[in-house]
N, C-alpha and C positions, 0 to 999 in steps of 0.2 A: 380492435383496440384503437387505430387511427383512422377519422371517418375519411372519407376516398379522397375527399375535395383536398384534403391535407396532406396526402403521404408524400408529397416529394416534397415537399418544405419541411416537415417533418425532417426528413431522409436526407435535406441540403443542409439544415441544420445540427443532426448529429454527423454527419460528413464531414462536414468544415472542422466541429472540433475534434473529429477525431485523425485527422491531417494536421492541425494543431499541434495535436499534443501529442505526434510522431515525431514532426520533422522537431521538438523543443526536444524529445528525449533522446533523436539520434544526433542533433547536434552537440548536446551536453556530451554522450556518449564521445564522438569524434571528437573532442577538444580533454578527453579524459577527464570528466567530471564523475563518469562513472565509478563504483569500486567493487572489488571483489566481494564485499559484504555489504549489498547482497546480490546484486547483478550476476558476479562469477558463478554464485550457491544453485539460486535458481538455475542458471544457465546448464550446470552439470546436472542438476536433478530433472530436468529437463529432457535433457540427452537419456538418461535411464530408462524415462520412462518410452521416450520414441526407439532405445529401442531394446524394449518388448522384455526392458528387465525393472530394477526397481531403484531411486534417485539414490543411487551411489553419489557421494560426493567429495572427491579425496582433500578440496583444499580446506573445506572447515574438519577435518577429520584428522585430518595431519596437523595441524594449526591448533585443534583443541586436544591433542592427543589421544583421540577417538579410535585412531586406527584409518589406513588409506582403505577399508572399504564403510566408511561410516553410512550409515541409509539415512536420509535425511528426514524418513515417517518417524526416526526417534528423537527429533527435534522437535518439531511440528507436524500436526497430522495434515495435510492439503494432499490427498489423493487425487484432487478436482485439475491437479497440473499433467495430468496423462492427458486430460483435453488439448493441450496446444503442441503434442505430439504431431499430429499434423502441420502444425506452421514451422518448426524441425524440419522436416521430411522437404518441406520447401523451401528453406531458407535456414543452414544450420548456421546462425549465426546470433552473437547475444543480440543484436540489434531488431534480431526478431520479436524477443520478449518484448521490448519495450514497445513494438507496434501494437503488439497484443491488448498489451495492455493499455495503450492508447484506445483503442477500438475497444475494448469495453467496457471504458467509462464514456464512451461516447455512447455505443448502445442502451445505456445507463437513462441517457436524454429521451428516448422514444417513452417508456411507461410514464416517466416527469411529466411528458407534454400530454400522455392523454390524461391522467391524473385530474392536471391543473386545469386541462379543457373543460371536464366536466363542471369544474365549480365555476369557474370565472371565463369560461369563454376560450377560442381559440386565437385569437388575438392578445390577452393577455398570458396564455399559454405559450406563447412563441416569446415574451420579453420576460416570463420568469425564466423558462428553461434557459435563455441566453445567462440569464445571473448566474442558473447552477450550473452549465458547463465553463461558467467562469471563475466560480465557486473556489476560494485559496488551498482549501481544504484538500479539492485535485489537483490544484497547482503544485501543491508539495509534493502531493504522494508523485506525480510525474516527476517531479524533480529528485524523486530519492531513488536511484534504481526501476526495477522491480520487482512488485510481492503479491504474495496469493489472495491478497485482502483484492485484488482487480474487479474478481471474480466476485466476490459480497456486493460492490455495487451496485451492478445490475440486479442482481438476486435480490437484491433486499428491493431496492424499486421496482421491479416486476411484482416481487408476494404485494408489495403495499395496494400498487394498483390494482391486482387482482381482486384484492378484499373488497379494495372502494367499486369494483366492477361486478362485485359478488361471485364470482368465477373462484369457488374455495377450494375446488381441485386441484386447478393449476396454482394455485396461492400454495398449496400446502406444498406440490413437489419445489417451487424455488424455495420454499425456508427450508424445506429437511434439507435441499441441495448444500444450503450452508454448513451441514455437519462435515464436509465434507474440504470446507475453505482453509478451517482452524477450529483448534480442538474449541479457543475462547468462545467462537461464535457457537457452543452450543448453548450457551448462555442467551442471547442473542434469539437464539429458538425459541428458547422457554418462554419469552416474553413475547416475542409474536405470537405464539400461543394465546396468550391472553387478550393482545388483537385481535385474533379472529374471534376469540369469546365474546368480547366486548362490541363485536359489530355482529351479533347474531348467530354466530354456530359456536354454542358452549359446549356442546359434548366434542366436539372435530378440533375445539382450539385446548380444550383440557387435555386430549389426543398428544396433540400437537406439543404442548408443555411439558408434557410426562416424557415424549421422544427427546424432546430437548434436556430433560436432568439424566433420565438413564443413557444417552448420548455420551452427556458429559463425561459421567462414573465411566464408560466402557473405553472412553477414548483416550482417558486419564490414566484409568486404573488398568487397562487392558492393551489398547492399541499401543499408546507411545511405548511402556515399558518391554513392550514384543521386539519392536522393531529396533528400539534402541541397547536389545539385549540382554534385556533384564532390568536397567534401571531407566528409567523416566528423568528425562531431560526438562523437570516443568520449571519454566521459569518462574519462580513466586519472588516477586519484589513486593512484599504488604508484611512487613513484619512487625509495622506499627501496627498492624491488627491481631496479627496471631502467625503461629508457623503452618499454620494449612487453610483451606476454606473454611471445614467445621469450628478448628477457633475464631477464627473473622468473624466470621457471623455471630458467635455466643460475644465476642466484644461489642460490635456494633450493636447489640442487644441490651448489653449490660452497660452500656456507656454513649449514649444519642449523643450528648452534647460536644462529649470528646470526638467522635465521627462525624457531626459536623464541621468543628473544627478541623479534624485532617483533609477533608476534601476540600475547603476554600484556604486553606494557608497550604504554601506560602503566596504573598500576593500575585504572582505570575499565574496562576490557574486563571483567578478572576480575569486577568488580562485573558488567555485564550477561551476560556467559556461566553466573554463579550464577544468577541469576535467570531464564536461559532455562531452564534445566535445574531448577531447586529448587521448581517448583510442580507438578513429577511425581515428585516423591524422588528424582530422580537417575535414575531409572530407564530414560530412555533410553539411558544407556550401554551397558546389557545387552540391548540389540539390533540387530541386521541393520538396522534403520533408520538407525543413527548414521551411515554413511557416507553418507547425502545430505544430511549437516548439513557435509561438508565443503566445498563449494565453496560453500554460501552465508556460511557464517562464516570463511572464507580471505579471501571478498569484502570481506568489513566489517572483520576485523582486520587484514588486513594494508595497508588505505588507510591513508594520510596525512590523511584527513578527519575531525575530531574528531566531526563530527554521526553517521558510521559507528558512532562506538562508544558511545553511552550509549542508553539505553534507549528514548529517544524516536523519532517518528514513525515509519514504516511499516515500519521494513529487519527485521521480525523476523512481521510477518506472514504468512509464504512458510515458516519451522519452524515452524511452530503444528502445522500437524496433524505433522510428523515428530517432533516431541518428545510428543506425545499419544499417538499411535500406537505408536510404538516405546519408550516407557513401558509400556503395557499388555503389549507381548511380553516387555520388559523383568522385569514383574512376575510374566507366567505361567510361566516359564523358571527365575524363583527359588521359584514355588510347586510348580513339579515337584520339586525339589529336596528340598523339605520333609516330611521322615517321617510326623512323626504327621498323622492325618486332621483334629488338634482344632484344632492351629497353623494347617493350612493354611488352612481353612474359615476361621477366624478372621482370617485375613489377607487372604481374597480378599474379606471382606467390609469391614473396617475401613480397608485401605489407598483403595480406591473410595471411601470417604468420608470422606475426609481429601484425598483431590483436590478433591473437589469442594466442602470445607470451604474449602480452598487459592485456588480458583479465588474464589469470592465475595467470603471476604474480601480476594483483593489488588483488590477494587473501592474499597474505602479508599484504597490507595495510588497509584492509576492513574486513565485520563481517568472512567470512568464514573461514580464519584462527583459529578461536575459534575452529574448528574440531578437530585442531593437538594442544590443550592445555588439559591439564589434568584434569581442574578444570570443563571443561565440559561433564568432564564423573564421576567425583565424585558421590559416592554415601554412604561414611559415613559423621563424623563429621556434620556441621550444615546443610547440605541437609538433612543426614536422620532424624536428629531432628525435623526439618521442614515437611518431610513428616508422620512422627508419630503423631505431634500435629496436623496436619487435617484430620489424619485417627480419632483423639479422637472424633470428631465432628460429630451426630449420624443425618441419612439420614431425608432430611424431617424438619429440623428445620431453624430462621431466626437466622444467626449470621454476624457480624462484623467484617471482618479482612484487615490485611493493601493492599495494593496495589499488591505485589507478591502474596500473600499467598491467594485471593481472586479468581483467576480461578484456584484451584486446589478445591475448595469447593463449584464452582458454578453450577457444572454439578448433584449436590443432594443435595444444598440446597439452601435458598433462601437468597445468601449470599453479604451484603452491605458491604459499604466503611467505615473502622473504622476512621471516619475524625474528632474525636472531637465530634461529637453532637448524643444523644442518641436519639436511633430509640426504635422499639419494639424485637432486638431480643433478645434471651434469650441464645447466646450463644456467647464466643470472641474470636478471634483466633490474637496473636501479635506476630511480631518482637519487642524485646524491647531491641536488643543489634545491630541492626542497621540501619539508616535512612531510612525510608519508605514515598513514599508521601499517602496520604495527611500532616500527621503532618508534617513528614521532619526534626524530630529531633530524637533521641532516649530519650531526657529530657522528651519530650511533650508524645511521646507513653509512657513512665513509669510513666508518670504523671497520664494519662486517664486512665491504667489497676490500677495504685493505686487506683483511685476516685471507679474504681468500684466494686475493692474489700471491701474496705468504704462502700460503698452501700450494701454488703451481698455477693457478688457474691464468688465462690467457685472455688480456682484454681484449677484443673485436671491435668494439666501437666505443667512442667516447666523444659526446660532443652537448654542448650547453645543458650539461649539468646530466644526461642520460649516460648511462654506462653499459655494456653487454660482456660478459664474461663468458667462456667456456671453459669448461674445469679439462682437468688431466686426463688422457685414452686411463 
């Protein structure tokens, strides 16, 4: 994949960013940027699976009143999370996850640079890759927790490059591996499927399409409703279109114009579809790769869900490498075009570094700049207060705390969502001097640690605004 002369540049450059975008998510982490949704979720579904059962997860089960033994395959399907059972076994801690997933969107940069080598040289393949492991798109998704979409980006940049390498074997096993991230990405299948048709193997990529639709039906109609015990947790936010996929589609059919219109209004989509695209010059449009932008960005504009459409957290980290990627084909396809030998040269060298000019500087605009602020390296005033009141809380017990303060106590104990409604535990850990969700007020958290002082319960600590409670023997 990497010819020799290159493997340790290669290997220093996904390196770098994947120490990167550790020490940004363990520090977010330690200053409690983290929250139990979804840092804590994974973190228990995690534990399930290291050891050698299935992602039990009590605090969104108790929280949605699912029941404290909810399986979280009846949420979403990502079985692919039994893999970092071993980095568990080494480190049970949530700060692990976040490493994880550092490291593979860093592994993510190795298939980008051989990709791009091949078309544009490996010198311009070292200042794109720099743009895509700079790319805002991972900057969110590190900055939001972590989630099992990690694992899609490498995968999906592995099958690409495999195709462009003709290696269909190994292309097929990372796409089917996707069925395996989110039930969505079996969507995602089907259309690489049609990649691989389109670059030469039509019977292997029809293959491949057919595994990605009856995926879909089995994982939908079969797997979620098993696991979540009969009924199917599917999220459907597309009610502008119909109440299931089959009506979606019979609308989108009987009404082009009206489904154009839902996908570009309201005007904030346009605002983040610019932005997917405009830290490659646009240039994914002029390639073979734009059509596997289409079922991930059908997914996010045609929701009903405003958090789908603007640029934050995770939902854009899965095109990262299809808009890198398919920029550079994008790019070599207009340098073929180009007559003179001085133009062309000229362009296969300045447009590579103008990406990767692209890619650094929107560290200004995006989570990574948090690096160079002070407040995320804090470590008096209300951090350490906050970390003192969940040191109060002794190993092995159930307790209650808000949204931040809930994956710094979930790796020793068995620890829910303080959302107002009383569970069994016996111990309370609060913010009560600033808004937290679930409540989302500081009136309503001062209210709930009052009621339960009312009750008997015993305050242990109280200081800039953290609170610890233990309730009554």
């Amino acid at each position: 994949m990497i010819p020799r002369g290159h493997r340790r540049g290669v290997a220093l450059l996904a390196s770098i960013s994947g120490l990167v975008y550790s020490v940004f998510s363990v520090a977010r982490h330690h200053v409690f940027e983290t929250t139990a949704y979804d840092l804590g979720i994974f973190f228990e579904a995690v534990r399930g699976w290291a050891h050698l059962g299935l992602p039990i997860v009590p605090v969104k089960g108790v929280h949605d009143q699912l029941g404290t033994h909810f399986d979280l395959l009846g949420d979403h399907f990502h079985p692919i999370l039994a893999l970092l059972a071993p980095t568990y076994w080494i480190w049970p801690h949530p700060e692990t996850l976040l490493v994880d997933q550092a490291l593979l969107f860093a592994v993510s940069a190795v298939p980008v640079w051989a990709f791009v080598q091949r078309l544009l040289g490996p010198r311009a393949a070292y200042l794109w890759t720099a743009g895509y492991v700079t790319y805002w798109g991972l900057q969110e998704a590190a900055a939001f927790d972590f989630h099992e979409i990690a694992f899609a980006v490498p995968l999906i940049a592995f099958a690409i490059e495999r195709v462009q390498a003709r290696r269909f074997p190994a292309a097929t096993i990372a796409v089917l591996m996707l069925l395996l991230v989110k039930e969505d990405l079996a969507l995602l299948v089907a259309f690489l499927g049609l990649y691989i048709a389109v670059h030469g193997r039509r019977v292997l990529g029809s293959a491949v399409t057919a595994a990605g639709v009856v995926g879909y039906v089995l994982i939908t109609r079969v797997f979620l409703p098993h696991f979540a015990g009969g009924q199917a947790f599917m999220y459907w936010t597309y009610d502008s279109l119909g109440k299931d996929l089959p009506s979606a589609l019979g609308f989108m059919a009987r009404h082009p114009f009206r489904t154009v219109q839902l996908f570009f209004t309201p005007a904030v989509k346009w605002h983040t579809l610019l932005w997917i695209f405009a830290p490659f010059a646009l240039l994914t449009a002029g390639s073979s790769t734009l059509i596997l932008l289409v079922p991930l960005l059908a997914e996010r504009f045609f929701s009903s869900g405003p958090q789908y459409w603007v640029t934050g957290y995770h939902y854009t980290a899965t095109a990262a490498p299809i808009v890198a990627m398919g920029a550079a084909e994008g790019l070599h396809r207009i340098l073929r075009l180009v007559p003179k030998d001085s133009v062309r040269a000229a362009a296969g060298r300045w447009v590579p570094a103008a990406v990767a000019v692209a890619g650094l500087a929107s560290i200004a605009y995006f989570p990574l700049h948090e690096l160079f602020l002070p407040r995320l390296w804090a470590t008096g005033g209300r951090v350490a207060a906050a970390h003192a009141a969940v040191a109060q809380v002794p190993r092995g017990v159930t307790v209650e705390a808000t949204d931040r303060l809930q994956p710094h106590l979930v790796d020793h104990t068995n620890a829910l969502l303080l959302d107002g409604t009383e569970t069994t535990a016996t111990w309370l850990v609060a913010d009560v001097g600033k808004p937290d969700w679930p409540l989302k007020s500081v009136d309503k958290q001062q209210a709930y640690v009052a009621q339960r002082e009312a009750e008997g319960w015993t305050v242990v600590f109280n200081r800039d605004g953290f609170v610890v409670l233990h309730g009554p023997s």
